[in-house]
C-alpha positions in Angstrom: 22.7 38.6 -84.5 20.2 35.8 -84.9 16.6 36.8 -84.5 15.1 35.9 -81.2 12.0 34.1 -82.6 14.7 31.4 -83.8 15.6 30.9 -79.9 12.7 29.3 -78.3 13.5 28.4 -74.5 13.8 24.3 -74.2 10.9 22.8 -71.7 13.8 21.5 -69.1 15.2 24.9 -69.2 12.1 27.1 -68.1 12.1 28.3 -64.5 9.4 26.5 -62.6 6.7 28.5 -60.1 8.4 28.7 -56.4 7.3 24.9 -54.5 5.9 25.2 -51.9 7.1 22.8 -48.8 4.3 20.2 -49.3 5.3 19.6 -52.6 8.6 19.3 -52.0 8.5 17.1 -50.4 6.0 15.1 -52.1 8.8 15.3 -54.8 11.5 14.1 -52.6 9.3 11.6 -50.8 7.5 9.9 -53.2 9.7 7.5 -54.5 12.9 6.2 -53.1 14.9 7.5 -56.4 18.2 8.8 -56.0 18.7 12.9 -56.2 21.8 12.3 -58.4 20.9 9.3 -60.6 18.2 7.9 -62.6 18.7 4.8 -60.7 16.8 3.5 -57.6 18.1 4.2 -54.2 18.8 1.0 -51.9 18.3 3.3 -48.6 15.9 1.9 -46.5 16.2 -1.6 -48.1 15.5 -4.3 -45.6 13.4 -4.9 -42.6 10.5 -3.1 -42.5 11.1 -0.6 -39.6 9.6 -1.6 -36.2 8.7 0.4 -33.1 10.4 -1.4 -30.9 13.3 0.7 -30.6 11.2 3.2 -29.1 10.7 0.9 -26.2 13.9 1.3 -25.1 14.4 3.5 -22.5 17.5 4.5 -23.4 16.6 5.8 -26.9 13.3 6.7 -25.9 15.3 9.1 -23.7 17.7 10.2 -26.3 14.8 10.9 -28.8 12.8 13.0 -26.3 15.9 15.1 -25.6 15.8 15.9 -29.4 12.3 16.9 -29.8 12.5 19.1 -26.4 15.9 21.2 -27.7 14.2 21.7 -31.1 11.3 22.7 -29.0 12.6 25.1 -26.7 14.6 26.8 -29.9 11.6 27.7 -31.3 9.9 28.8 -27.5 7.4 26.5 -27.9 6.2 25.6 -24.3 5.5 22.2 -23.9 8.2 19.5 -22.9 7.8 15.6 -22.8 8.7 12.8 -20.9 9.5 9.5 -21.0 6.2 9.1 -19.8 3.1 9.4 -21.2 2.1 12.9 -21.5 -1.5 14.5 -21.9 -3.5 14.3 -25.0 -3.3 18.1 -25.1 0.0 18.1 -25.6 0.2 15.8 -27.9 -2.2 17.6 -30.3 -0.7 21.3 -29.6 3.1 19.6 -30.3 1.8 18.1 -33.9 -0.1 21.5 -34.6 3.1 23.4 -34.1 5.4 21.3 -36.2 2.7 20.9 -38.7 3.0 25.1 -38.8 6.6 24.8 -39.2 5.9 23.0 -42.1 3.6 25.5 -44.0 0.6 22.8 -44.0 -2.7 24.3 -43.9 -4.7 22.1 -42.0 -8.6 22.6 -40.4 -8.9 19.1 -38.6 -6.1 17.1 -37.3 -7.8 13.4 -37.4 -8.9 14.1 -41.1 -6.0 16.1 -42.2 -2.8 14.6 -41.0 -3.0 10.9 -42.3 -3.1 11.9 -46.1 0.1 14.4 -45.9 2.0 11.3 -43.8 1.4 8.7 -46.3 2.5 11.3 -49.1 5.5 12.0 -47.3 5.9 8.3 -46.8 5.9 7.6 -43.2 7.5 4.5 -42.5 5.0 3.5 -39.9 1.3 3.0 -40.1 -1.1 5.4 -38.4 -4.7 5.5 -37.8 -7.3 8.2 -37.5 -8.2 6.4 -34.2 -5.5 6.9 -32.8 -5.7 10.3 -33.0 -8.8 10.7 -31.4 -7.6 9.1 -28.5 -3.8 9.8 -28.1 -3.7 9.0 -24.0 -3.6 5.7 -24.2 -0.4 4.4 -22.6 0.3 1.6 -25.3 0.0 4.2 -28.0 2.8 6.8 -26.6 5.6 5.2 -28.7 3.6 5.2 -31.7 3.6 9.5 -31.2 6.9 9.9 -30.2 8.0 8.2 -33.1 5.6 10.2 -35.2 6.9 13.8 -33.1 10.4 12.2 -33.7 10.0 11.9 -37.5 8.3 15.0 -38.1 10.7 17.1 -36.2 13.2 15.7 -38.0 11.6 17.1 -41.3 10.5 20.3 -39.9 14.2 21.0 -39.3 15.2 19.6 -43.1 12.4 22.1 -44.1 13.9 24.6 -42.3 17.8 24.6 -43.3 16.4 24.4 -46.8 14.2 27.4 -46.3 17.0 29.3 -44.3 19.4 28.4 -46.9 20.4 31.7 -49.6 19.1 30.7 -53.0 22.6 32.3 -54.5 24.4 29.1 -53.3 21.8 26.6 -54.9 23.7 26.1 -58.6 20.7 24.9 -60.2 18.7 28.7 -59.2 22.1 30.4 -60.4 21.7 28.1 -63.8 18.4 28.9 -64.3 18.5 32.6 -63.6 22.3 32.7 -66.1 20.5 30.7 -68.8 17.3 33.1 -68.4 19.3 36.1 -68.5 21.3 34.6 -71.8 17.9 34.1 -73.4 16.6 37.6 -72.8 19.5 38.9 -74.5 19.4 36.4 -77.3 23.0 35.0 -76.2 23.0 31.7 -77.5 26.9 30.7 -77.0 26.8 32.1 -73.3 23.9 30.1 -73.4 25.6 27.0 -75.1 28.6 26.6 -72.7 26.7 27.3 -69.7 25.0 24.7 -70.7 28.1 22.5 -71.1 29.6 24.1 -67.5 26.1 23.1 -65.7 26.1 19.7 -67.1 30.2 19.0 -66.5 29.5 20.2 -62.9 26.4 17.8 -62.4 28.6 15.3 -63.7 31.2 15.7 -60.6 29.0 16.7 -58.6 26.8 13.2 -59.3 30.6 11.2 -59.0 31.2 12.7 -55.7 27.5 11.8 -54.8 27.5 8.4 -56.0 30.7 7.9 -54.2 29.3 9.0 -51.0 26.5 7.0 -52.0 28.8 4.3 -51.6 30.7 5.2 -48.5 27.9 5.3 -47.0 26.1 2.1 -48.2 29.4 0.1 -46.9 29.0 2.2 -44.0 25.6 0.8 -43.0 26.6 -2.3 -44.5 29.0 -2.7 -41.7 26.9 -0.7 -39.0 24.1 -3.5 -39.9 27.0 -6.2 -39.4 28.1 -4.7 -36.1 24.6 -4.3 -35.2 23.8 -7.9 -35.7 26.6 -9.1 -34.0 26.2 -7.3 -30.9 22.2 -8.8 -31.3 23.8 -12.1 -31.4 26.5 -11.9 -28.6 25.7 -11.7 -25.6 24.6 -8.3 -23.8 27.6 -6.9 -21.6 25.3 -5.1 -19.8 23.9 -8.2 -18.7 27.3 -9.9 -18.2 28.1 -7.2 -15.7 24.7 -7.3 -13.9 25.5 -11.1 -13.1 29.0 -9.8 -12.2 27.6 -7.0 -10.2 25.2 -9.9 -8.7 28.3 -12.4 -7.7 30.0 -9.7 -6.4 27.3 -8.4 -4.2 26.7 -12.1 -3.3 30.4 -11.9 -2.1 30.3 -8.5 -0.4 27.1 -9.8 1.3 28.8 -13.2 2.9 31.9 -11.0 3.5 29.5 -8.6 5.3 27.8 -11.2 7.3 31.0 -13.1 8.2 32.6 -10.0 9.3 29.6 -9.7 11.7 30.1 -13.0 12.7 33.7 -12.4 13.6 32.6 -9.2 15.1 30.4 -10.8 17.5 33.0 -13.4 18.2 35.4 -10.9 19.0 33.5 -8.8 21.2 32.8 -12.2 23.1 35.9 -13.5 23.3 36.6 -9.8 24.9 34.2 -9.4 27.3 35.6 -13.1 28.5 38.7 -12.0 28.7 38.1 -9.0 30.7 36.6 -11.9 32.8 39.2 -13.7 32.8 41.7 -10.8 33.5 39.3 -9.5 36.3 39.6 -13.2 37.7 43.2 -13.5 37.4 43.9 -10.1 38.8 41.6 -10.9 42.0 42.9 -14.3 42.3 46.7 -12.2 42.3 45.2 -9.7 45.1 44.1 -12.8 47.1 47.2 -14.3 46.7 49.6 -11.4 47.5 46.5 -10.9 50.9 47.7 -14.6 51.8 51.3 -14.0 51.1 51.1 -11.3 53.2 49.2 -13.5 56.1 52.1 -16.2 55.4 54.2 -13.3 56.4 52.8 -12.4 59.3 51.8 -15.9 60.6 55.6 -16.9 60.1 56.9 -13.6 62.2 54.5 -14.2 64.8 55.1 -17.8 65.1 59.3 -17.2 64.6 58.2 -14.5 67.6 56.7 -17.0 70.1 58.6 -19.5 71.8 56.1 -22.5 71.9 56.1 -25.9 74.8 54.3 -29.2 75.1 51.0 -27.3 77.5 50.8 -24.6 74.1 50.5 -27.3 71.3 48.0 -29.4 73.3 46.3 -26.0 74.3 46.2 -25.5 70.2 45.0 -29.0 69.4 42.3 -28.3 71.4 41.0 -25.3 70.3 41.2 -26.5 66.8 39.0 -29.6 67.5 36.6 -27.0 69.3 36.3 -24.8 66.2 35.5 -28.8 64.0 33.3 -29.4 66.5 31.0 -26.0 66.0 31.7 -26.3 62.4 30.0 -29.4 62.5 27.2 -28.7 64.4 26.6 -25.4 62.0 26.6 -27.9 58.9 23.6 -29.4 60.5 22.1 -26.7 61.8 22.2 -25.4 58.4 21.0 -28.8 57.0 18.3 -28.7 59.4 17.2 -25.2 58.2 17.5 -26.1 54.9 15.2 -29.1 55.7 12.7 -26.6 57.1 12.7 -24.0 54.1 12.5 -27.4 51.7 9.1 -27.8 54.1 8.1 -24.3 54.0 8.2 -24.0 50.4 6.0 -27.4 50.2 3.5 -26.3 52.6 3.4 -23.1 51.0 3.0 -24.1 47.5 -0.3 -26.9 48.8 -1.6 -23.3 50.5 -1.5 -21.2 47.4 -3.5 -23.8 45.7 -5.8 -23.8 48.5 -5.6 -19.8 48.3 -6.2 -20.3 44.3 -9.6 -22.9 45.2 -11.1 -20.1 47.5 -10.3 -17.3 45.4 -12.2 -18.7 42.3 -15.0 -19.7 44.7 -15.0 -16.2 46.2 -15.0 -14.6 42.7 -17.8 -16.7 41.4 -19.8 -15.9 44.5 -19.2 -12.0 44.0 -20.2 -12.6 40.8 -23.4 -14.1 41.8 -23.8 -10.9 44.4 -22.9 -8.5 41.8 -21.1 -6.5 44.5 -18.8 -4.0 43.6 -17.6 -3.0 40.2 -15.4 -5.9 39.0 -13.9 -6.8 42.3 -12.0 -9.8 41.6 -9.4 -12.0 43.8 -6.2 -12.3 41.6 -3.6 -14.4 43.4 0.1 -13.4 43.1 2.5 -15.8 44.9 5.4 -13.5 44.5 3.7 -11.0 46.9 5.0 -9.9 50.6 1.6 -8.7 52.2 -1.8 -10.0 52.4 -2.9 -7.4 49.9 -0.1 -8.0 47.3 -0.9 -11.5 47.8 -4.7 -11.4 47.2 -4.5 -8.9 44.4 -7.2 -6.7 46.2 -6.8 -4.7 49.5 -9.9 -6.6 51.4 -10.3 -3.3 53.7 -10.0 -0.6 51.4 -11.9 -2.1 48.2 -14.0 -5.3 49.5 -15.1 -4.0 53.1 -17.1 -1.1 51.6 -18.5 -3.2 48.6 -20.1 -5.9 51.4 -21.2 -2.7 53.8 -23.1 -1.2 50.9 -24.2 -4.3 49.8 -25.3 -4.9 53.5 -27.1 -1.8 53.9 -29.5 -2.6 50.8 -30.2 -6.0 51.6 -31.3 -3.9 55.1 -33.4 -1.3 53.3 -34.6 -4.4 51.2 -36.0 -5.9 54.0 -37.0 -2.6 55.9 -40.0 -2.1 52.4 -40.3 -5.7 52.4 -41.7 -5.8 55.9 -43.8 -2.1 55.5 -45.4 -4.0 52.8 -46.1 -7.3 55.3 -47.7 -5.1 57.8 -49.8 -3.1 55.1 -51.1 -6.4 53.8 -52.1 -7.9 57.4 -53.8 -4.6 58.2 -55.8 -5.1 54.5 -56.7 -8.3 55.2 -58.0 -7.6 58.6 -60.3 -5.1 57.4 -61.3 -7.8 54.8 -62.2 -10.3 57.5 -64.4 -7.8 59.6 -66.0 -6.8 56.1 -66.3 -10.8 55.7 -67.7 -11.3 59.2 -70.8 -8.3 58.8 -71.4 -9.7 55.4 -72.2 -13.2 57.2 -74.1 -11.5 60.1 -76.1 -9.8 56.6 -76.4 -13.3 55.1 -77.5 -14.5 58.8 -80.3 -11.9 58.8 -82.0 -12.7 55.2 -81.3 -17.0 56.1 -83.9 -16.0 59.2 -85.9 -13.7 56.5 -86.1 -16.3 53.8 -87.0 -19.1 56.4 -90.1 -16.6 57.8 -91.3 -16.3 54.3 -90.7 -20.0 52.8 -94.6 -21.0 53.3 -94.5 -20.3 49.2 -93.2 -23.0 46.9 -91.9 -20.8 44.6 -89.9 -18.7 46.6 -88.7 -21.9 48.6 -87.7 -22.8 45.2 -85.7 -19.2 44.8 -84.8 -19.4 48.1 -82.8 -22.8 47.5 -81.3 -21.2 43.9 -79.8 -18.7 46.4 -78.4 -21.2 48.7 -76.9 -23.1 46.0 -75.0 -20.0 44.3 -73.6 -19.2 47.5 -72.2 -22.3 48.6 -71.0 -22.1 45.1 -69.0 -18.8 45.6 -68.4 -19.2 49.3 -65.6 -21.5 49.0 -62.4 -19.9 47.7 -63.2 -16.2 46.7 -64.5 -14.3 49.8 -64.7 -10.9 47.9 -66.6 -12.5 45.3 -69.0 -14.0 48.4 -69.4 -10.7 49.9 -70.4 -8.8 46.6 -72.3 -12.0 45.4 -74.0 -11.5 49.1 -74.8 -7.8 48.2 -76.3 -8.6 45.3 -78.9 -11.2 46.6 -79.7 -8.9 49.8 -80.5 -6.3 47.3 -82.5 -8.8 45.0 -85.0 -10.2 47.9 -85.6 -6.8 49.0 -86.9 -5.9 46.1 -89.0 -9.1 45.5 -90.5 -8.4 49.3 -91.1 -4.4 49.1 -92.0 -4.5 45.7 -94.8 -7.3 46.0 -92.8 -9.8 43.0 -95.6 -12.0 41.9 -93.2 -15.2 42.6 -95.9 -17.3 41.2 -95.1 -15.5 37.6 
């Protein structure tokens, strides 16, 4: 047996540490390399992807069915909508899948950007976005992102659920190890040979999937574009759908129409029928009088003296025929005058009843009484539109009695006033009898100038005040009276 120190473990060959998910998939994201072949993958050649297809409502629908199964499998419980849900919900749902995904994170805004573009999100994201995740123009840009990463939380977990015995590469490892420990270097030699033959088949049968499924979405991409191109059938059959409810409509309406018709043309006919069945009654009623006249006349043996008699009666019954024609002409005559005479009196009725109604305005009697003519009445009250006993009567009685009780206090207050201004003229007629009295005074004592020179100041104030204020004369009289006394019982020097 060869010494061990000669067997030294080749660098592809050593076991690497366990990966953890993140870099994982940073291994299987980072680069759009193929997993069986040194050669670059053409998935996900083309367009850029857009989010436009999450603006459909039918795959906006479809996608949040997905995320809300893989939801409630894992009893988480918050469910989405088509509709824009809270902003909440939007940051517990990225936490959670974040968690499924072993990614230690302490801030959302700060944290999640960096692991997307490492993972290589194929649409952009910003941090402000985050902040603010409410906004109804940015809920397609999260359910994509919910979309896409519940799509690799449940990669993560089929590889995570999957045994490690049935991974060929773990079973290689651990063989080749075990070889090594017991310094086995043939096992180890065609286990090398068997992992490398089976890679080999196993990269074949991958490449030609590879290529089954390239012409797959080769021809998905064609039928894609063609239905693109041609026109929608959905919309073809809404303008069907419109034409044909068009025609249901005008069928509709013009089996209304014939409805109506229908039901017209029957309710003239039972008209009709009602008409012809009277006009049968009425003609089996004169049948019947035929009849009878003809038995009654075959009965009676007629002469010369019954004919005449006949004749004459007939010409008798012309006659008063006649003379009702023109007595109902005549009466017709008379109604025709009535109805003139009866239309110039409404009008007449229509002139006083605005003139009456203006003057009860004026009056202000009664609490809106107003005349409203009505030609089509039968009585006087019907007529008039007010009953002039029951409603107007009182209103003029009451109105009566205060214009009574008016003039009751208007003439108390005359008779007060002419007993006031009797007492004013015997107060007037003293006062001159006073005035009188100091005239005969003042003319015993004029022998002085000066108080004939007061004396004829006191004349001329008085004539001034004694011609249209008599109150103002008799206190003005007072006044003077009270002034000479004074200048006589006093002793004024008048000369000073």
């Amino acid at each position: 047996m060869r010494p061990t120190a000669r067997r030294q473990a080749k660098d592809s060959f050593i076991p690497p540490a366990p990966p953890t998910p993140l870099d994982f998939h940073h291994r299987q994201y980072s680069s759009r390399d193929s997993d069986v072949s040194s050669r670059p993958s053409s998935v996900g050649i083309g367009r850029r992807p857009t989010l436009d297809l999450y603006n459909e409502p039918s795959y906006k629908q479809t996608v949040v069915s997905t995320i809300n199964s893989f939801l409630s499998s894992h009893n988480f419980p918050i469910t989405f909508k088509t509709t824009l849900p809270s902003a909440k919900d939007i940051h517990e749902t990225l936490k959670f899948l974040l968690s499924l995904l072993d990614f230690p994170f302490s801030k959302l805004e700060e944290d999640l950007p960096p692991l997307l573009k490492r993972l290589n999100y194929p649409f952009k994201l910003n941090k402000s976005i985050l902040r603010s995740p409410a906004a109804p123009h940015q809920w397609p840009t999260f359910l994509a992102l919910i979309h896409w990463l519940v799509q690799i939380a449940k990669f993560h977990l089929h590889l995570s659920s999957s045994p490690k015995q049935h991974n060929s590469l773990y079973q290689y490892t651990v063989n080749s190890y075990m070889h090594f420990i017991h310094n086995e270097d043939d096992a180890v030699e065609d286990l090398d040979r068997s992992i490398k033959d089976k890679l080999h088949h196993e990269k074949a049968a991958a490449e030609e999937r590879l290529q089954a499924t390239r012409r797959s979405a080769a021809e998905l991409e064609a039928e894609l574009e063609r239905l693109r191109s041609a026109p929608s059938l959905k919309e073809a059959l809404e303008k069907e759908k419109a034409m044909l409810e068009d025609d249901v409509k005008k069928f509709h309406k013009m089996i209304e129409e014939l409805s109506l018709r229908i039901e017209q043309a029957e309710r003239v006919l039972a008209e009709k029928e009602k008409q012809v069945e009277a006009k049968q009654a009425e003609n089996e009623k004169i049948c019947e009088e035929n009849e009878e006249l003809k038995r009654r006349v075959e009965a009676q043996s007629f002469n010369a003296r019954d004919v005449e008699r006949m004749k004459r009666e007939l010409q008798a019954v012309e006659r008063d025929t006649a003379e009702a024609e023109l007595a109902r002409n005549a009466l017709e005559e008379q109604a025709w005058d009535l109805d003139t005479t009866l239309s110039h009196k409404i009008k007449d009725l229509e002139a006083l009843g605005m003139e009456c109604n203006q003057a009860l305005k004026r009056l202000k009697i009664g609490n809106g009484i107003q005349y409203l003519l009505n030609a089509k009445g039968t009585t006087p009250a019907e007529i008039m539109g007010i009953d002039h006993k029951l409603v107007l009567k009182p209103a003029l009685r009451s109105f009566s009695d205060e214009i009574k009780k008016s003039s009751m206090e208007k003439l108390e207050e005359s008779i007060s006033y002419q007993q006031k201004s009797g007492e004013n003229a015997v107060r007037l007629e003293g006062k001159r009898n006073q005035l009188a009295a100091v005239q005969s005074r003042i003319d015993e004592v004029s022998a002085s100038p000066c108080l004939a020179i007061y004396t004829l100041v006191l004349i001329m104030f008085l004539c001034l005040y004694s011609v249209s204020m008599p109150t103002i004369q008799i206190a003005s009289l007072d006044f003077n009276f009270f002034l000479y006394e004074c200048i006589v019982d006093d002793g004024f020097d008048l000369g000073r």
